[in-house]
C-alpha positions as CSV (number, residue, x, y, z in Angstrom):
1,X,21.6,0.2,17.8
2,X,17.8,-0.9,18.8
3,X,16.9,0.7,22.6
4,X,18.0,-2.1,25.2
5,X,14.4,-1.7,26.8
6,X,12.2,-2.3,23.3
7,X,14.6,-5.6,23.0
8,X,13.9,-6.4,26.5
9,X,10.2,-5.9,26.2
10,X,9.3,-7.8,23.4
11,X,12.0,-10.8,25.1
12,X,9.1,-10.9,27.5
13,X,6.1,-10.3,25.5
14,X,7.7,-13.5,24.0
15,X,7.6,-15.7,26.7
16,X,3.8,-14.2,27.6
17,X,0.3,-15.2,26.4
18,X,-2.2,-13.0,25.3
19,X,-5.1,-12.6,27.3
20,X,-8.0,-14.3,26.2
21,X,-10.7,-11.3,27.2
22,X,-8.5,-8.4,25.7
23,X,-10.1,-5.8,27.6
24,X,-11.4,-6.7,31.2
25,X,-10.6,-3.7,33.4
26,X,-11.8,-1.4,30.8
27,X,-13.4,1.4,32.3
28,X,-17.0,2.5,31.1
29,X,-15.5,5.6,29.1
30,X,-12.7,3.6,27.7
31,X,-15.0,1.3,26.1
32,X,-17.2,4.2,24.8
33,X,-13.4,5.2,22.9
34,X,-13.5,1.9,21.5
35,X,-17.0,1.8,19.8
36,X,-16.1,5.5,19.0
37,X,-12.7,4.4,17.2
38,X,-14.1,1.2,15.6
39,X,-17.2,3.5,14.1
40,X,-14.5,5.8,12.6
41,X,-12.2,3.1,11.4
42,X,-15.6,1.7,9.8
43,X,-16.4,4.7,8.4
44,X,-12.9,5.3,6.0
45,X,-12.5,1.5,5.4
46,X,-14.7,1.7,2.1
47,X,-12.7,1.4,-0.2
48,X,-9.1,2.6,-1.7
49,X,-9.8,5.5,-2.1
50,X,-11.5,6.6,1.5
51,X,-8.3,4.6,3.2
52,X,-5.7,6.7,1.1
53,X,-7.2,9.7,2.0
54,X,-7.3,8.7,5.6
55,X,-3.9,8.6,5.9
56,X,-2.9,11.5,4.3
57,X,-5.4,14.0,6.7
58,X,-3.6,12.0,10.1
59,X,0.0,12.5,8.2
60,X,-1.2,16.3,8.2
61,X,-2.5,16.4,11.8
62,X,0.6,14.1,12.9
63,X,3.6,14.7,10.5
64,X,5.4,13.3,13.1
65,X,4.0,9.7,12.3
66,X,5.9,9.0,8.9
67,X,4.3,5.7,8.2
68,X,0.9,7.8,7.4
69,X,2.6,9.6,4.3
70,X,4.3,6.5,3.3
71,X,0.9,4.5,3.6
72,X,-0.8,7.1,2.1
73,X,1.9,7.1,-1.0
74,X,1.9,3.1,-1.3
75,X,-2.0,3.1,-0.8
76,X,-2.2,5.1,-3.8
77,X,-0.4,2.5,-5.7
78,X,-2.7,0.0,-4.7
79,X,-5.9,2.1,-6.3
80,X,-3.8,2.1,-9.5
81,X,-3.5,-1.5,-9.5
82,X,-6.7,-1.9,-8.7
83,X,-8.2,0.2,-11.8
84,X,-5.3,-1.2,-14.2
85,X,-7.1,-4.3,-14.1
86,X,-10.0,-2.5,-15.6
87,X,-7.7,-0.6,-17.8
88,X,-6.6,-0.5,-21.3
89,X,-3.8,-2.9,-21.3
90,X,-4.4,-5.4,-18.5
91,X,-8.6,-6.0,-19.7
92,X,-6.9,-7.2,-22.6
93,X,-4.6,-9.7,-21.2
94,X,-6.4,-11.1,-18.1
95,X,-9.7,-12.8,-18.4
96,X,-12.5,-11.7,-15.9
97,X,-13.0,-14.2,-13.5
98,X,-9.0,-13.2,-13.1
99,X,-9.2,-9.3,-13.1
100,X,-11.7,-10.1,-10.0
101,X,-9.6,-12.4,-8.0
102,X,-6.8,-9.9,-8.3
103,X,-9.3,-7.4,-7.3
104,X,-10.5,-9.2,-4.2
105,X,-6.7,-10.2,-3.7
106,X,-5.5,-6.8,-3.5
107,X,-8.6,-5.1,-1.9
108,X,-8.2,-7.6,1.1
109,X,-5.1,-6.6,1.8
110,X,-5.4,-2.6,1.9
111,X,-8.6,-3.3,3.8
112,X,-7.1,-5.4,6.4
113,X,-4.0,-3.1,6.4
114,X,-6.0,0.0,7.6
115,X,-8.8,-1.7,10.1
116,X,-5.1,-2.8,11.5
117,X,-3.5,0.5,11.3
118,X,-5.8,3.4,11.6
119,X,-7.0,2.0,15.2
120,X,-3.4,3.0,16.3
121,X,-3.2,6.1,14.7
122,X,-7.2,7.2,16.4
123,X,-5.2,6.2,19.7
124,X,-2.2,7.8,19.5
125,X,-4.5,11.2,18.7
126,X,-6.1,10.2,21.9
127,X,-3.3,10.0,23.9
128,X,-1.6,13.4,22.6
129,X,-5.1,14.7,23.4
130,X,-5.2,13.6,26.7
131,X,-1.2,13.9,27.2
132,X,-1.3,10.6,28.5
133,X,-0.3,7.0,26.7
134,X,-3.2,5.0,26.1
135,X,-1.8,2.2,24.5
136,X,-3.7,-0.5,26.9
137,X,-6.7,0.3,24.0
138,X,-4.8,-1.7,21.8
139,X,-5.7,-5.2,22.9
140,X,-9.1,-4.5,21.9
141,X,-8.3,-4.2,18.8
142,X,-6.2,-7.2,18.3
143,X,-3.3,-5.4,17.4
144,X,0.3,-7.2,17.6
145,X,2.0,-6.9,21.4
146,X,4.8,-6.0,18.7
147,X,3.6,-2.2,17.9
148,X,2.1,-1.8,21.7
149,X,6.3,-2.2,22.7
150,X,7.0,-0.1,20.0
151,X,4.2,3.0,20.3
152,X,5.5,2.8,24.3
153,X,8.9,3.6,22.7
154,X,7.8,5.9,20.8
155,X,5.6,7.8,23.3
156,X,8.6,7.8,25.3
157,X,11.7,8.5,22.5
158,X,9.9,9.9,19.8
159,X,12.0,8.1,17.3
160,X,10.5,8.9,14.2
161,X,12.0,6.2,11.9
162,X,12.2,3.4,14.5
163,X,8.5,3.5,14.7
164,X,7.6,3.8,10.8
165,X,9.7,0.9,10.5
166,X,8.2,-1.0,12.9
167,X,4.8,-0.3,11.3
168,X,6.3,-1.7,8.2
169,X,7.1,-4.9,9.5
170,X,4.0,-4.9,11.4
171,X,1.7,-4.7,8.0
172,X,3.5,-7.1,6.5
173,X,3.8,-9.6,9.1
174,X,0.3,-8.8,9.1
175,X,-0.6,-9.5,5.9
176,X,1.7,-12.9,5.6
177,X,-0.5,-15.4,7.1
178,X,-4.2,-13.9,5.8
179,X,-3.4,-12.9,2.3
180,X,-0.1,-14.3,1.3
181,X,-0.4,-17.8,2.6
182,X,-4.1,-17.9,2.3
183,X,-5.2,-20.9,0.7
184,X,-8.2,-19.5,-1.3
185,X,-5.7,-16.5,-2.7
186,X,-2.6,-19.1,-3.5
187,X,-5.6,-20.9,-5.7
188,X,-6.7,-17.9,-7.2
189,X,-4.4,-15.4,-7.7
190,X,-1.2,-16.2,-6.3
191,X,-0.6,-19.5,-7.8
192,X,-2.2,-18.3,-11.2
193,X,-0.5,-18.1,-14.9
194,X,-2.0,-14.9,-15.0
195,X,0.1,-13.4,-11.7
196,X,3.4,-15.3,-12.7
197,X,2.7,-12.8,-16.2
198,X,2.1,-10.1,-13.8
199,X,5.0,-10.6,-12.1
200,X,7.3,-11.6,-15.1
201,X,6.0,-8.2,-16.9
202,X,7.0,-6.6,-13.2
203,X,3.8,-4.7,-13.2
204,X,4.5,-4.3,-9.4
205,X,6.5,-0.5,-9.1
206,X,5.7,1.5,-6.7
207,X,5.8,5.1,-8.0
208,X,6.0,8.5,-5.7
209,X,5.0,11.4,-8.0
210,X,6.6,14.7,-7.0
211,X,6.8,18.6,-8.1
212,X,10.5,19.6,-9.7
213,X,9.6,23.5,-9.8
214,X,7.5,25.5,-7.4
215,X,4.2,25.9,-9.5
216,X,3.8,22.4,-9.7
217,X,3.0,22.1,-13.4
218,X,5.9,19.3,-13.6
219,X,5.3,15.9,-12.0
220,X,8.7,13.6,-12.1
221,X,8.6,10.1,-10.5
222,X,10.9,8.5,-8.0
223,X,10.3,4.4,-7.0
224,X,11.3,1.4,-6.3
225,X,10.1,-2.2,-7.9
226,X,9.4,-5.2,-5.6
227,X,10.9,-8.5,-7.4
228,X,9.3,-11.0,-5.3
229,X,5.8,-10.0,-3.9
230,X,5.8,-13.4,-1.8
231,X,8.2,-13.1,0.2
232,X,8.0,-11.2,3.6
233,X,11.2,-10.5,3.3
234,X,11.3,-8.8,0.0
235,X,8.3,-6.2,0.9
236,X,9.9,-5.3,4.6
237,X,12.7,-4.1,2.8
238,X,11.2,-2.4,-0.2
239,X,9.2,-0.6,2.9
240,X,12.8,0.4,4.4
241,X,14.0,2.0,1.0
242,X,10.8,3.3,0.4
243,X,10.6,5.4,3.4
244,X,14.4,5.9,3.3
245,X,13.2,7.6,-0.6
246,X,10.5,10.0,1.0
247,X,12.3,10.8,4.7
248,X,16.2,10.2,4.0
249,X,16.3,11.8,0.4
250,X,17.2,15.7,0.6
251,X,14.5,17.7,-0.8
252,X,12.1,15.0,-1.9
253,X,9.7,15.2,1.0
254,X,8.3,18.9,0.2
255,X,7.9,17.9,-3.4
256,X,6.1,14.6,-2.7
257,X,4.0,16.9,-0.3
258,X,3.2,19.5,-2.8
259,X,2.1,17.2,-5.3
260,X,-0.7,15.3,-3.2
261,X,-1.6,18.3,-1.7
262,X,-2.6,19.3,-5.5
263,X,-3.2,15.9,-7.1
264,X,-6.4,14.0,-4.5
265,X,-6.5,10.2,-5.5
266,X,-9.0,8.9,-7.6
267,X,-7.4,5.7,-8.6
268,X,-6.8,6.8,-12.2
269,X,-3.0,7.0,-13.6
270,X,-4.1,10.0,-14.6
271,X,-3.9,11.7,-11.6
272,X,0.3,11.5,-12.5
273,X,0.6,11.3,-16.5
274,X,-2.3,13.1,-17.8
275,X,-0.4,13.5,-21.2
276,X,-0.3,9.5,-21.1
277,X,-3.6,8.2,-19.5
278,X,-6.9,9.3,-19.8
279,X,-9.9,8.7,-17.4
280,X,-12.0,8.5,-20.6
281,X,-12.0,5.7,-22.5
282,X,-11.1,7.2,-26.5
283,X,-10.2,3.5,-28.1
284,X,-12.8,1.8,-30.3
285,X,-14.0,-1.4,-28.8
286,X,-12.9,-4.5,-30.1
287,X,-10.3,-2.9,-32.1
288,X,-6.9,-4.6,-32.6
289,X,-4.5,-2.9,-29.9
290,X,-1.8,-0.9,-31.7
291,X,1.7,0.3,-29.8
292,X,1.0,3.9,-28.7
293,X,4.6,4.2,-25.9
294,X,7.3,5.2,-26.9
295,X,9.5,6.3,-23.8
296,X,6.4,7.1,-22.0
297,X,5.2,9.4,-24.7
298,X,2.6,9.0,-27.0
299,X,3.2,8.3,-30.3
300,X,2.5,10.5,-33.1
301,X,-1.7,10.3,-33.5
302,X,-2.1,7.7,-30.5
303,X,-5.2,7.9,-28.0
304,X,-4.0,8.1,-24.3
305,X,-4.4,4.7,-22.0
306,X,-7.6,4.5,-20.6
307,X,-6.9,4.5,-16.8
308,X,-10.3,4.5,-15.2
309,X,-11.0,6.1,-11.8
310,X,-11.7,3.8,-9.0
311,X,-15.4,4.4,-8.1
312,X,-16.2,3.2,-12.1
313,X,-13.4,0.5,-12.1
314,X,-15.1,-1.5,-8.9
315,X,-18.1,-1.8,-6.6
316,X,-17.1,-1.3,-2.6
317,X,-17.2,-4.8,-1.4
318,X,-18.1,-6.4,1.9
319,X,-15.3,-8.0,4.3
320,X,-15.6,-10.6,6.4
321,X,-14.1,-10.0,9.9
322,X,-10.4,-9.7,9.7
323,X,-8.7,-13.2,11.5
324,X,-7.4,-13.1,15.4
325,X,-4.4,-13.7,16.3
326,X,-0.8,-12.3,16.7
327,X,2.3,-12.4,14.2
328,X,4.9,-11.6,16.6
329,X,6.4,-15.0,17.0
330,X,10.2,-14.8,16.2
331,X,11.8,-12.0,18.3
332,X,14.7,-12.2,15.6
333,X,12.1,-9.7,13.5
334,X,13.4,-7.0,15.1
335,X,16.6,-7.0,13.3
336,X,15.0,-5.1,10.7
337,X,14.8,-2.2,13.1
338,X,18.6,-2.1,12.8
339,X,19.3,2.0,11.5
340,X,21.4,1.4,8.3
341,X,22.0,3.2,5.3
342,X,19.6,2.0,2.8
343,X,20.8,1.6,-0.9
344,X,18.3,3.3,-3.0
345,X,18.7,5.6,-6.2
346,X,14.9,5.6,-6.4
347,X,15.0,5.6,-10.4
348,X,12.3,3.8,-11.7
349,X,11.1,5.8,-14.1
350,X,12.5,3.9,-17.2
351,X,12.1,1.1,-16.1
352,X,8.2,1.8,-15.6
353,X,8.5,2.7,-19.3
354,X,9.7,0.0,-20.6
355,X,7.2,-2.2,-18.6
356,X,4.2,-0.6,-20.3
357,X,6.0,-1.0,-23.6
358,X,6.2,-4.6,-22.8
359,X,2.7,-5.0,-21.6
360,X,2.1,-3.5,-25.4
361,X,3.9,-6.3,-27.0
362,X,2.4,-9.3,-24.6
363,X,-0.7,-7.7,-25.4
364,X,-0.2,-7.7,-29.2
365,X,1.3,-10.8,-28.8
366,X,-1.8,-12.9,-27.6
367,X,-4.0,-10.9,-29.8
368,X,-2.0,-12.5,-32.9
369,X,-2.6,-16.1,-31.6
370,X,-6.3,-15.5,-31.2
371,X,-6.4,-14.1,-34.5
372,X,-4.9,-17.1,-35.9
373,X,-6.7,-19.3,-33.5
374,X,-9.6,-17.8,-35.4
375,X,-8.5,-18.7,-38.9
């Protein structure tokens, strides 16, 4: 059962409008903590790989704050997205002016995911720093009245899971109105043939690489595949079983843990399946594309998939200033919170397989037509 004082606190930040000057009584050092924490949140917002990266060193300084591992892990999934659409099999199948809406599509969302996020972690350090909740920062930042209940709680519980849920729904909430239900991304990417083939070809699972045997020379994968990438609903719950995969699994944490400790993102699949991606493109250009899977292993004589790393795949790109306003509208959100057991076997390796093995054939496929297009 959800704490009777976070249910009666966000009742009231219900009925409550937000100021319209966020930070009036702010004290002269208090505002030097904001430019302080907006220059650092600046500073690892360049691209995928600087935000990942992020996350992971405040996961290390704060293990207590779970949502850092499990942004860092779905972060990582973002980069590979993000070079796949400069990759061997998905250059093939989208055209240009499509691999860069899916770019900017994606790259908007795990931008305005950290200048969100990270503000709250830099505070939270201050306030174990100064052993003393400074969560009144947070309007400065225009962060939901939602996570300021719930970072009280958690300053005063320090329940774990409660508050890497929360952050869960927060993101995605988040994200909902500025890059779901944007206009300019329904036109371009959302409401495109090309992402219906994305998501018919479920190109969207989200893999967590982990060591099965203390040296760490064998990576296994554990996952989860999101079926509708519209719907709020869908990703708070793929969040839930994701974090119930990492924190709720026995013995999958120190394995996960292991394995980024030895594997630093780069944005290249490689960084999991060297035997089947290659950060080095071997294929000759404008050769016909022959099948090379089978199982996730190469075929007999086949060059690896070329899986670029992120700083060759795309340019860091400007952002305009994220949009104002709060989410937390519906207090019935907080349902989510609710501490069930979460279904999750977390085997996605085969189907991951047999996605890249139908990528092959689409690709083939449309390389046929055009062929006879040709004729």
């Amino acid at each position: 059962m959800l704490d009777l004082w976070v249910k009666k606190e966000l009742k009231k930040k219900m009925k409550k409008k937000p100021p319209e000057n966020p930070s009036p009584q702010l004290s002269g050092y208090e505002k030097q903590l904001i430019h302080v924490i907006k220059e650092q949140t600046e500073k690892y917002n360049k691209n995928n790989v600087t935000r990942t990266q992020a996350y992971y060193n405040f996961y290390l300084q704060h293990p207590e704050i779970h949502w850092a591992l499990l942004g860092h892990m779905v972060s990582r999934n973002g980069g590979w997205n993000m070079t796949d659409l400069k990759g061997e099999l998905l250059t093939r199948l989208l055209p240009e002016k499509d691999q860069n809406a899916f770019f900017s599509f994606l790259e908007r969302g795990n931008w305005l995911i950290f200048q969100d996020v990270f503000p709250q972690f830099l505070i939270y350090d201050l306030s174990v720093k100064a052993k003393a909740d400074m969560f009144h920062l947070f309007p400065s930042f225009h962060i939901s009245t939602f996570m300021e209940t719930m970072w009280r709680y958690f300053w005063k519980k320090g329940d774990c899971y409660t508050l890497a849920i929360a952050t869960v729904i927060n993101e995605q909430s988040y994200l909902e109105k500025r890059v779901i239900q944007n206009a300019y991304f329904k036109k371009t990417v959302t409401g495109t043939v090309g992402f219906k083939l994305y998501d018919f070809l479920r190109f969207n699972n989200i893999l967590f690489p982990y060591c099965t045997d203390q040296k760490g020379q064998k990576t296994e994968l554990v996952g989860d595949t999101l079926r509708h990438f519209t719907s709020l609903h869908e990703r708070i719950l793929l969040g839930k079983r994701l974090y119930a995969l990492l924190f709720q699994r026995q013995n999958m944490l120190p394995g996960v843990l292991k394995w980024t400790r030895e594997h630093p993102h780069t944005g290249s699949r490689k960084d999991y399946w060297p035997h089947l991606f290659n950060d080095v493109n071997g294929s000759a250009p404008r050769a016909l594309y022959k099948r090379r899977i089978k199982n996730c292993k190469l075929r007999k004589g086949a060059n690896r998939l070329y899986s670029p790393k992120l700083r060759y795949a795309w340019k860091n790109i400007p952002h305009e200033e994220a949009e104002v306003g709060d989410w937390f509208e519906d207090y019935h959100i907080i349902e989510y919170l609710n501490h069930k057991e979460v279904d999750v076997d977390g085997k996605v390796c085969r189907e991951y397989c047999r996605t890249l093995e139908k990528i092959e054939l689409t690709v083939m496929a449309k390389e046929a037509v055009s062929l006879r297009e040709e004729e």
